[in-house]
Every structure is written in structure tokens, then in C-alpha cells.
ZANU-931550 format. One line per 8 residues: number of its first residue (from 0); for each residue x, y, z of C-alpha. Coordinates in Angstrom, 3 decimals. Last residue first. Example, Ala and Ser with C-alpha at 12.3 -4.5 7.8 and 13.67 -1.06 7.14 Angstrom:
REM residues 2
1	13.670:-1.060:7.140 ~ 12.300:-4.500:7.800;
***
This chain:
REM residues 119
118	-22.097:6.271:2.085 ~ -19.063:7.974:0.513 ~ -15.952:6.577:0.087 ~ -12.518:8.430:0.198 ~ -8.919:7.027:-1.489 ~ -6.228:9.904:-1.030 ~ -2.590:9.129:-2.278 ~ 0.517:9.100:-0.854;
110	3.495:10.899:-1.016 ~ 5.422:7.712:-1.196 ~ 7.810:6.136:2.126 ~ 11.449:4.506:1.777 ~ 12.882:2.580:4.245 ~ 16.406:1.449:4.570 ~ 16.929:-1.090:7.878 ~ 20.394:-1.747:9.576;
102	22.469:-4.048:11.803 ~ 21.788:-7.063:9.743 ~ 19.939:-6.149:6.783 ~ 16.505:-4.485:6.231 ~ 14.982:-3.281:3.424 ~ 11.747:-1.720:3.081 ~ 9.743:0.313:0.905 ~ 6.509:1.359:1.983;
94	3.033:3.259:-0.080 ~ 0.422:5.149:1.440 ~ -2.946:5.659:1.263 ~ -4.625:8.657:2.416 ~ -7.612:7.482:3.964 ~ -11.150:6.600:3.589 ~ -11.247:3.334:4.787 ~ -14.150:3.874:7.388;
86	-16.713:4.888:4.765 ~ -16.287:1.032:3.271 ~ -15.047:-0.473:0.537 ~ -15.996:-4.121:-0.473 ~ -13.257:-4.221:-2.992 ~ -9.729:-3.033:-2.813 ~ -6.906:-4.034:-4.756 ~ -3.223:-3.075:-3.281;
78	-0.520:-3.468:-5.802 ~ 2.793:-3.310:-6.274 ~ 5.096:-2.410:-8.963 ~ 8.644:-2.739:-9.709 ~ 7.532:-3.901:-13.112 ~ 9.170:-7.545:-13.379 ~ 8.869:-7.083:-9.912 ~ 5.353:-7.449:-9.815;
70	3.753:-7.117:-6.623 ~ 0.143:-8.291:-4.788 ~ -1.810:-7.089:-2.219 ~ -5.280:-7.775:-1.606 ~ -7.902:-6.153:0.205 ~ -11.630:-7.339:1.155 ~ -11.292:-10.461:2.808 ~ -8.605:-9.121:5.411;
62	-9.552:-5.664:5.531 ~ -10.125:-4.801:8.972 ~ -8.092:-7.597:10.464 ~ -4.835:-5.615:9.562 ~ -2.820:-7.932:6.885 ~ -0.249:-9.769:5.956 ~ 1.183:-11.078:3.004 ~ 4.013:-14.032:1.993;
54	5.476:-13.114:-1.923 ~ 9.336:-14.473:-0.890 ~ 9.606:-10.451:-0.971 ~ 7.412:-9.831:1.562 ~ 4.438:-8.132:1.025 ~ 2.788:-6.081:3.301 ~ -0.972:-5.096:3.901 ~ -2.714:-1.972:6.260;
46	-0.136:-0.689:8.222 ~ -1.379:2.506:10.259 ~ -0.670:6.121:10.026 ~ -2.506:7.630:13.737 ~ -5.710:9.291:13.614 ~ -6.992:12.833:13.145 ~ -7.751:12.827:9.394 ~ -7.244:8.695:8.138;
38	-3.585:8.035:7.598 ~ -3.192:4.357:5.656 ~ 0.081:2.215:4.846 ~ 0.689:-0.028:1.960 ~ 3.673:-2.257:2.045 ~ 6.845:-3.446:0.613 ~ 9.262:-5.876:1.308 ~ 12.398:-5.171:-1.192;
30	14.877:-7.489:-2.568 ~ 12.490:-7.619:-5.696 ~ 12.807:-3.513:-5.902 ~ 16.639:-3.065:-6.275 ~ 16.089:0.898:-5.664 ~ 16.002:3.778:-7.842 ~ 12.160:3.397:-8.899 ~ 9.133:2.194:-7.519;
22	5.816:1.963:-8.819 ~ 2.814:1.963:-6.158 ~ -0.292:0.771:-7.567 ~ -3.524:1.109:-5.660 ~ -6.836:-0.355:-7.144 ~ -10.553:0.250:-6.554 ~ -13.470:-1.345:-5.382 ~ -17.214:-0.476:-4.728;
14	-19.459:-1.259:-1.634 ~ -19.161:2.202:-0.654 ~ -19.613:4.471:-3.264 ~ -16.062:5.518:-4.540 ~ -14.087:8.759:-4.749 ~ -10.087:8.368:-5.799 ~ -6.869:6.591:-5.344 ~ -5.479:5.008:-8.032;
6	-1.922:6.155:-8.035 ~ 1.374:5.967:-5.962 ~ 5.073:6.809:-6.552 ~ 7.615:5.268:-5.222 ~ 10.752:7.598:-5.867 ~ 14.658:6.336:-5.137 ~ 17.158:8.839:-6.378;
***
């Protein structure tokens, strides 16, 4: 049964930081890209950061300089640190598996968790 399961959302000023983990289990996590994905009330889920599993990352424009994403696969983990937060990333924050092969793609999603920052 494959789970990722999120944590480290919260409340937060803006201007403060916090960190997402996502641990995974029931899947061969280092062959894996993964990804954190954001749903803000009324608006559309969005990609935020992915990492690939050679370690390359991506990100939307609004957060490149203030998000990172990293993994561990010694832990099946990965990681989204946020600093520099602002009122417009509160979100629920969610958490992407995915594996895709030649003629087929396995994705697996987390049940998310909110991050909200007050101004």
C-alpha cells in the first residue's frame, strides 16, 4: 500500500519559514520524481517544486528564492523549506509521487497539509 504522508504545515507571520516533509512508503522511492503541489480556496492545484530523481529541481517563479526542495532517499523523504512566506502561499500543500515508464505513468498524491500566513 503506497502512503506519502505530509507534515509541517501550520500558522506563520509572514516573513517566517517553515518546512514540509513528505515520507513515502510502499513504493521504490529513489526511482521516484516527486513534487509538492499547492490548492489555495477557490483556485486551481498548482505545481510548486519537483525533484527529479538525478536531484535536478524546478520551480514556479513565485517562489524561486524563497523555497527549496530537497529528498533523502536514504529516508524516503522529501522536503520543501520555505522562508520568506507570504499571505499569498497559504495553501494546502501537497505532496507527488511519480513514475513514469514508456507507455505508462504511476502517480501517487498525499492528503495534504494546510500551511496559512497571516499579515
Amino acid at each position: 500500500q503506497v502512503q506519502l504522508v505530509e507534515s509541517g504545515g501550520g500558522l506563520v507571520q509572514a516573513g517566517g519559514s517553515l518546512r514540509l516533509s513528505c515520507a513515502a512508503s510502499g513504493i521504490s522511492f529513489s526511482f521516484y520524481s516527486m513534487g509538492w503541489y499547492r490548492q489555495a480556496p477557490g483556485k486551481q492545484r498548482e505545481s510548486v517544486a519537483g525533484i527529479a530523481v538525478t536531484g535536478s529541481t524546478a520551480y514556479v517563479e513565485s517562489v524561486k528564492g524563497r523555497f527549496t526542495i530537497s529528498r533523502d532517499n536514504a529516508k524516503n523523504t522529501v522536503y520543501l523549506q520555505m522562508n520568506s512566506l507570504k499571505p499569498e502561499d497559504t495553501a494546502v500543500y501537497y505532496c507527488n509521487a511519480k513514475l513514469s515508464t514508456v507507455g505508462s505513468t504511476e502517480a501517487y498524491w498525499g492528503q495534504g497539509t494546510q500551511v496559512t500566513v497571516s499579515s
